[in-house]
C-alpha positions in Angstrom: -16.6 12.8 19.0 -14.9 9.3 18.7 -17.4 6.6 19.5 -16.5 2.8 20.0 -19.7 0.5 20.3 -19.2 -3.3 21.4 -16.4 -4.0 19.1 -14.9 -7.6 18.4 -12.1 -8.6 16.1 -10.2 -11.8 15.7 -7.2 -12.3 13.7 -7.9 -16.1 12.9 -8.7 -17.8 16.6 -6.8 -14.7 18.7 -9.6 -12.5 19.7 -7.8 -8.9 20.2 -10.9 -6.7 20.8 -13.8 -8.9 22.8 -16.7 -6.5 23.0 -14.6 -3.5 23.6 -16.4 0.3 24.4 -14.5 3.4 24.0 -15.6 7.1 23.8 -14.4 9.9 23.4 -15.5 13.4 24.2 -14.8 16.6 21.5 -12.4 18.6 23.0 -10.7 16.5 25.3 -6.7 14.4 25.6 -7.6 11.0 26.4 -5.1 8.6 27.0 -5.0 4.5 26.3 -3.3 2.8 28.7 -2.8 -1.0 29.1 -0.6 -4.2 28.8 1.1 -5.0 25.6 -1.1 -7.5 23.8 -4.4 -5.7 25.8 -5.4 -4.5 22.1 -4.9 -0.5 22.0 -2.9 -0.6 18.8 -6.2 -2.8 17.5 -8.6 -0.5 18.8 -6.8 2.7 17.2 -6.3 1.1 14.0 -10.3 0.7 14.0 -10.9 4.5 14.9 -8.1 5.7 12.4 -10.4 3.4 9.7 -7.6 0.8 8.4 -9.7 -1.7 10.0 -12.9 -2.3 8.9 -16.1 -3.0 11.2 -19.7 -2.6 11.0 -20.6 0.8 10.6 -22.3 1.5 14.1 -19.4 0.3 15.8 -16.5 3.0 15.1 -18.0 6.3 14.5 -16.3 9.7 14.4 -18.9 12.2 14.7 -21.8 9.9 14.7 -20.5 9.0 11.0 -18.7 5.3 10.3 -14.9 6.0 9.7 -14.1 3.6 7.0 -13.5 4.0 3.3 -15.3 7.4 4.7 -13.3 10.9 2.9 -15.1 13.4 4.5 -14.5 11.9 7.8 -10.8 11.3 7.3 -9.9 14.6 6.4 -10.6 15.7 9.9 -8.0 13.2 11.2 -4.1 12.8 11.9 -2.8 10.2 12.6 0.8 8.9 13.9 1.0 5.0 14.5 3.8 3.2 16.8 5.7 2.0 13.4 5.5 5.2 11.6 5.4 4.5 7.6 6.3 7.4 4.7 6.9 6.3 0.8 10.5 4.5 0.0 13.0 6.8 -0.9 10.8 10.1 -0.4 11.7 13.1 1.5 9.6 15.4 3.9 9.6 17.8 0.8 7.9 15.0 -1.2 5.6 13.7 1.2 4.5 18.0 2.6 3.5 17.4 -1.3 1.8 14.5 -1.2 -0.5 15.3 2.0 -0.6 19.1 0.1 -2.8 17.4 -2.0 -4.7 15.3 -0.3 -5.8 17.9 2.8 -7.3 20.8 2.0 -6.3 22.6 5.3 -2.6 21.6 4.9 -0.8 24.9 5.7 2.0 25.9 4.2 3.4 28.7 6.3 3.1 26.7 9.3 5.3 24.0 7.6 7.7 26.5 6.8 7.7 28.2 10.3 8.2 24.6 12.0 11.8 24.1 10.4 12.6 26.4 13.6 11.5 23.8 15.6 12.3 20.6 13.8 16.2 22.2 12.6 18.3 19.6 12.8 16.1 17.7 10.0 17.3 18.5 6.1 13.6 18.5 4.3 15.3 17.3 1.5 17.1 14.0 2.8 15.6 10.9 2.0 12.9 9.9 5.4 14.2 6.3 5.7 17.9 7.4 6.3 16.7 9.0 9.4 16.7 7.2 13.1 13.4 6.1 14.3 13.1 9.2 16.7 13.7 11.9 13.9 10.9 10.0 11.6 8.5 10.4 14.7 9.7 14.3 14.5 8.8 14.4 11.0 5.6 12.5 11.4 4.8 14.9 14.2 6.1 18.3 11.5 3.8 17.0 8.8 0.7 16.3 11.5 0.1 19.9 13.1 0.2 21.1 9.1 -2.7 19.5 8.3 -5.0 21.1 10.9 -6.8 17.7 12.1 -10.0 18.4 14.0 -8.9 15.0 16.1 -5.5 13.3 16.5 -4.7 9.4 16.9 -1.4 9.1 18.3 0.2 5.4 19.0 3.4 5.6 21.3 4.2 9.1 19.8 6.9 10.1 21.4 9.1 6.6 21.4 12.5 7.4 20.7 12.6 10.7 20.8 15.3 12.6 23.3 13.4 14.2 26.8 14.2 18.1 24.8 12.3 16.9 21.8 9.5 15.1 23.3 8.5 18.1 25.7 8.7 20.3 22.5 6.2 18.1 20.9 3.7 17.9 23.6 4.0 21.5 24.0 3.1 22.1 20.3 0.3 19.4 20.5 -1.0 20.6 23.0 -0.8 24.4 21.8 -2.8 23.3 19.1 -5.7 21.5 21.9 -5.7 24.9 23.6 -5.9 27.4 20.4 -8.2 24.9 18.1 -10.2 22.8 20.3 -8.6 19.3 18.7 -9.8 15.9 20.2 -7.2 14.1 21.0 -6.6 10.3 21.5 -3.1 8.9 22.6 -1.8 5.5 23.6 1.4 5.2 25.4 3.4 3.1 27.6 4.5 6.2 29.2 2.1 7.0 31.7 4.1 9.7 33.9 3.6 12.0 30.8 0.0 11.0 29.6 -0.5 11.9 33.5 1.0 15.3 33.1 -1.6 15.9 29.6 -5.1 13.7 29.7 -8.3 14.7 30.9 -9.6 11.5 30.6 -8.3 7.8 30.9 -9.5 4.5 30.0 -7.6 1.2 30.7 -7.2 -1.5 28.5 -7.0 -5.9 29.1 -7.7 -8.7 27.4 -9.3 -7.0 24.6 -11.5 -5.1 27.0 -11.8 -1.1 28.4 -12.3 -2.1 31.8 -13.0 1.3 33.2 -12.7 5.3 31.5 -12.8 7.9 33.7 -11.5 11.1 33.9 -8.0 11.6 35.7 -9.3 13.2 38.7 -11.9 11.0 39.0 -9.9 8.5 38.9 -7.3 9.8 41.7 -10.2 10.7 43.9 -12.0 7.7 44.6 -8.5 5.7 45.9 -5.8 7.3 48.3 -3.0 6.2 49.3 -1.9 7.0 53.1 1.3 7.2 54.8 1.4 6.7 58.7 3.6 6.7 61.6 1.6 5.3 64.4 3.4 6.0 68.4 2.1 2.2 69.6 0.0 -0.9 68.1 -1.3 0.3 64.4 -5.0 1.3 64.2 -7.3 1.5 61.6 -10.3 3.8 62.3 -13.8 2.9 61.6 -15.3 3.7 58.2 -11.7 3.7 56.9 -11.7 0.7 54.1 -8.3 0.0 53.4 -7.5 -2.3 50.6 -3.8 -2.9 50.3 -1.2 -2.5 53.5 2.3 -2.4 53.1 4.8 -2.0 55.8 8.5 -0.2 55.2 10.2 0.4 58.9 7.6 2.3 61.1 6.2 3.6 58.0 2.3 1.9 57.3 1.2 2.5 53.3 -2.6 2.1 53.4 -4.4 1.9 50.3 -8.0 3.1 51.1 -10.7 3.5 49.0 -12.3 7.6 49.0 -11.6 10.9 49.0 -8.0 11.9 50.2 -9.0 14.7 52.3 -11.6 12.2 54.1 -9.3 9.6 54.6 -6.9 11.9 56.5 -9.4 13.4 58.5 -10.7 9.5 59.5 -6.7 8.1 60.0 -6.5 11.2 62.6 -8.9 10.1 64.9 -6.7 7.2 65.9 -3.8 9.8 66.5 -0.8 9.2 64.3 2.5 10.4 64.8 2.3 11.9 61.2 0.0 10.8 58.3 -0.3 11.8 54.8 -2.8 11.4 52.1 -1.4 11.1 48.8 -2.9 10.7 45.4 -2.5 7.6 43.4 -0.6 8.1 40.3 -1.9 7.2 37.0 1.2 4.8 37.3 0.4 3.3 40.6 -3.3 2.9 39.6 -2.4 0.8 35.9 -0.1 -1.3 38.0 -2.8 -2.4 40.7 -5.0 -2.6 38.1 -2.8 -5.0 36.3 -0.2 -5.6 38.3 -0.9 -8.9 39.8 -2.5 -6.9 43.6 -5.2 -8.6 45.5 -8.1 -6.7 44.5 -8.5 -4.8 40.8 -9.4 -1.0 40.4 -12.1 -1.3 38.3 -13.8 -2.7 41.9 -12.9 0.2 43.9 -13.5 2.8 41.4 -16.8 1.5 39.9 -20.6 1.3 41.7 
């Protein structure tokens, strides 16, 4: 559905995209994780066509994006630093997009004042706080009936009610239409909790995209209580070793279920296998560890 093919952009000598590869699959929530400065708001900006580049390197639906109608009227879009006209209201700008999408859907805008209540349609945007224009953004979004959604740090500033109201709508809307969805946050607890897939921004560069439980499956991390002198069975690869107390956190590369059957052999007092968050993997990934995911994870 969204297709990214060796894309560079500078912004005079700053390269902020050096070769970068992203795809995305019809149907699916993938998220964009990575340092600021990695270049996710640069990438997105390509795919939601306000940046130009050669026509076989962003394509929606095999088709370039840019300066293309047809193409854009299957896309929303929500950026980090959300924009609507000076002194217009969500009345005047429900107009404006009225016109300008053909599946804009009038009863649903109507019907979402339930949700979106403590917002007067007919106050001016820019006297609202920067979480009740992302609401607004969000209101005049699901109207539109996008086949795929660009989101950049949606849900920044909103309050913990709000934001679960609006990833349950959005995601609603993935379940009952089919909508692609692509969504860059710094919050990676929640894009846990939603994405089927992941990839993970640096430097200008996807380093790795895989699907969540992919991703969680190929690294474990063990807890261990050992009675005398630590061992580390054969076959076990561990990659990072913490101790807390009598408390050993392994980090092992494999399966969880194998890597508690192998650390049992050595007979622990207790062991556990635990999943790596998406949290836990972004920081070893970029958090200045010994060794780099995209190591572990790749062939």
């Amino acid at each position: 559905m969204i297709q990214v093919n060796n894309l560079t952009k500078y912004f005079d000598k700053f390269c902020a995209l050096d070769n970068a590869s992203l795809h995305v699959q019809k149907g699916s929530i993938y998220g964009l994780v990575g340092a600021n400065g990695a270049g996710k708001s640069t990438i997105i900006r390509h795919i939601a066509g306000i940046y130009h580049s050669k026509s076989n390197e962003v394509l929606i639906d095999g088709e370039p994006i840019f300066e293309n109608l047809k193409v854009k009227e299957k896309l929303g879009y929500i950026p980090d630093d959300i924009y609507f006209f000076p002194q217009a209201s969500i009345l005047d700008m429900m107009k404006f997009y009225k016109n300008i999408y053909p599946k804009f859907d009038m009863a649903r805008f109507n019907k979402l004042k339930e949700v979106f209540e403590s917002i007067n349609p007919k106050r001016p945007i820019r006297q609202l706080s920067k979480g009740m224009q992302k609401q607004v953004g969000f209101w005049l979004l699901t109207c539109l009936h996008p086949e795929i959604i660009v989101l950049d740090e949606p849900v920044d500033g909103l309050d913990p009610v709000m934001r679960r109201q609006v990833w349950s709508l959005l995601m609603s809307d993935v379940a009952e239409y089919g909508i692609t969805v692509l969504v860059s946050s710094h919050n990676l607890r929640e894009l846990e909790d939603i994405c089927d897939y992941v990839g993970i921004m640096n430097k200008g560069k996807v380093l790795l995209e895989r699907s969540l439980s992919e991703l969680q499956g190929n690294i474990t991390k063990l807890q261990v209580v050992y009675e005398g002198e630590p061992k580390i069975p054969e076959g076990l690869e561990v990659l990072n070793r913490t101790i807390s107390g009598r408390i050993h956190t392994l980090i092992v590369k494999g399966n969880p279920a194998i890597a508690q059957k192998l650390i049992s052999t050595v007979s622990p007092v207790f062991a556990d296998a635990i999943p790596l968050s998406l949290e836990e993997i972004f920081i070893y990934e970029l958090g200045g560890e010994h060794y780099e995911v995209k190591e572990i994870l790749l062939p």
